[in-house]
C-alpha angles and dihedrals in degrees: 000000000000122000133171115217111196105199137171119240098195096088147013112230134146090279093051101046085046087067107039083053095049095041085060102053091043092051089065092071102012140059099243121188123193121200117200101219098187086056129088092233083067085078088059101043104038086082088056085077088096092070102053125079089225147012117217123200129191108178146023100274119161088212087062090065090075101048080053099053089049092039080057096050092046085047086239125165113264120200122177120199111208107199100169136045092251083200095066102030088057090071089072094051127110136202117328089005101059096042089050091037103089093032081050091060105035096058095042086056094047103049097045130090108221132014126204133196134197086224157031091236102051088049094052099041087049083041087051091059095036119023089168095084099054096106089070104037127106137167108230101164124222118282127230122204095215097195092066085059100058096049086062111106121236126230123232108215094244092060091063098045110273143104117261086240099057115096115238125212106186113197122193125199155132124253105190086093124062093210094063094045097054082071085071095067097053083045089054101049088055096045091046081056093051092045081061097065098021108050084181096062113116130181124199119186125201132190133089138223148114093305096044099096085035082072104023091066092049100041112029119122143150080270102044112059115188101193101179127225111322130171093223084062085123092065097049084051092060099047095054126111090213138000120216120171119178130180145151103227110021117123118194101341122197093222088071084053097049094045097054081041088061092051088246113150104239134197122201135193119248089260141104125342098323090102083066095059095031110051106179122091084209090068103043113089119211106232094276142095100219091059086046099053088059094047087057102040092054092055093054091052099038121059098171084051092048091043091051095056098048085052090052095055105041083058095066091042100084084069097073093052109147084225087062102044095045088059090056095062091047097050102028098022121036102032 
C-alpha cells in the first residue's frame, strides 16, 4: 500500500503528533510518502500523487487542494482526518482566515472520499450540521505509541522545585483557544478549596498560545505555577500526583492519553470526546468546581480509591495503541 501524507513543518500540535505517530507505524508494512507542503520541494512532489494508492489529509490547508484536484483526476483514494469541530473553531479565527474558514471546510469534506473522526462526538456534532455526509464517515481514535512514553524521564519533585510530600496536579493545555482556556478557571476555584485544607497542594499548568499571559497575570501564585509550553511536558506529566484537564472544546485530546499512559490518575470534565478515553464515571467531573473539589479531594484522602481508578483506566488504554489504530486504516480505511 502506498499513501501520501501532506503535512506542515511550521508547528507540533495534536494533529501533527497524530500523524508522525501513525506514518511510523504504517511505514513498517507500507510504503508511506510525506510531502512538506510549506516547503519549495512540495512543487516537485505534489505530482508524485499518480504513483500512490491514496492521499491522506489531516487539516484545511489551502496547498491540499491541489494534491486533491490531481488525486481526482488519478482516481486515487482521498481520506481526510478531522480532527477539530470547524463551527466552533471558526469563532477564533481573524481576517482572510475566518472569511475562507467555513468555504475551506465545506469543500475538503465534499470532495473526499472518505472522512474519518477521533471520536464518536466530533462525527455526530459535524453529522448534526451535515447528515449528508454520513455514507462516507467513520470513528478511527487517536493512536499512542506507548513506547515513546516510556523513554520520557521522569522528574523527581525536587528537581522542579517542591518538596516529595506536596501533592502535585499537573494541567495540559493549549491556550491559543479561549474555549480551552476557560477550563483553567473552574480548575483554579477548586483548586483554590483543596489548598485550604491541604497547604502542600500545588498546581502547574503547561501549554502555550495568544490568552496564556492573559491568565497567567490574573491567576499566578506560590501555589499556581503556568509553565508555558514546554517540550519535557511529559516529564512533568510522570511525576504528577493527579492530572485534571478541563476544557470547553477539546475533542479527543492526546494529553488524556498521555496521562492514563503514565499511570496518573486523571480526571476529565462531562464534554467532547474525553468519556471515550476515560471510562469511569468516578473520574469524570460535572462542569462545575464544587463537584471537583470533592473528586480531588477524594483522591488525596483514598488511596484504594485513587489505585482503582488508575486500574480502571489503564485497562481501556490498550485500546488506543498506535499498532491498533494503524491497522484500522489499512484494513477499514485505505482498501
Amino acid at each position: 500500500m502506498k499513501i501520501l501524507f501532506p503535512y506542515s513543518t511550521n508547528k507540533m500540535n495534536g494533529p501533527e503528533k497524530w500523524r508522525q505517530d501513525l506514518v511510523n507505524e504504517l511505514s513498517k508494512d507500507n510504503d508511506v510518502l510525506n510531502v512538506a507542503t510549506n516547503k519549495i520541494s512540495f512543487i516537485f512532489n505534489i505530482f508524485k500523487v499518480h504513483k500512490v494508492d491514496v492521499l491522506h489529509i489531516y487539516n484545511q490547508s489551502i496547498t491540499n487542494f491541489g494534491l486533491i484536484f490531481l488525486a481526482k483526476i488519478f482516481r486515487k483514494k482521498i481520506v481526510y482526518t478531522l480532527h477539530g469541530d470547524y463551527y466552533s473553531e471558526y469563532f477564533n479565527k481573524k481576517g482572510v482566515k475566518k472569511i475562507l474558514w467555513m468555504p475551506v471546510n465545506n469543500l475538503l469534506v465534499k470532495l473526499v472520499n472518505v472522512i474519518t473522526f477521533p471520536s464518536n462526538y466530533l462525527q455526530n456534532l459535524i453529522l448534526s450540521k451535515q447528515p449528508e455526509l454520513s455514507k462516507k464517515c467513520m470513528v478511527i481514535p487517536n493512536g499512542l505509541d506507548f513506547s515513546k512514553i516510556e523513554k520520557k524521564e521522569k522528574y523527581s519533585k525536587e528537581k522542579i522545585g517542591l518538596n516529595n510530600n506536596d501533592f502535585l496536579i499537573v494541567e495540559i493545555t493549549n491556550f491559543n483557544y479561549i474555549k480551552k482556556a476557560e477550563g483553567i478557571v473552574l480548575l483554579i476555584k477548586a483548586f483554590k478549596k483543596v489548598l485550604a485544607k491541604n497547604k502542600n497542594s500545588r498546581l502547574f499548568i503547561i501549554g502555550g498560545g495568544r490568552y496564556l499571559d492573559l491568565f497567567k497575570n490574573k491567576y499566578e501564585s506560590p501555589e499556581i505555577k503556568f509553565l508555558g509550553f514546554r517540550n519535557d511536558a511529559i516529564s512533568y506529566l510522570k511525576c504528577a500526583d493527579l492530572f485534571i484537564h478541563i476544557s470547553f472544546l477539546d475533542n479527543f485530546p492526546y494529553v488524556v492519553l498521555e496521562s492514563v499512559t503514565c499511570g496518573i490518575p486523571t480526571i476529565i470534565n462531562d464534554f467532547g470526546g474525553m468519556k471515550e478515553i476515560v471510562k469511569n464515571v468516578e473520574a469524570t467531573t460535572k462542569n462545575d468546581h464544587k463537584d471537583l473539589h470533592k473528586k480531588i479531594e477524594k483522591i488525596q484522602k483514598d488511596e484504594v480509591f485513587k489505585k482503582q481508578l488508575i486500574k480502571t483506566e489503564m485497562n481501556y488504554i490498550e485500546n488506543f495503541s498506535i499498532e491498533k489504530i494503524a491497522s484500522m486504516f489499512v484494513k477499514n480505511v485505505y482498501v
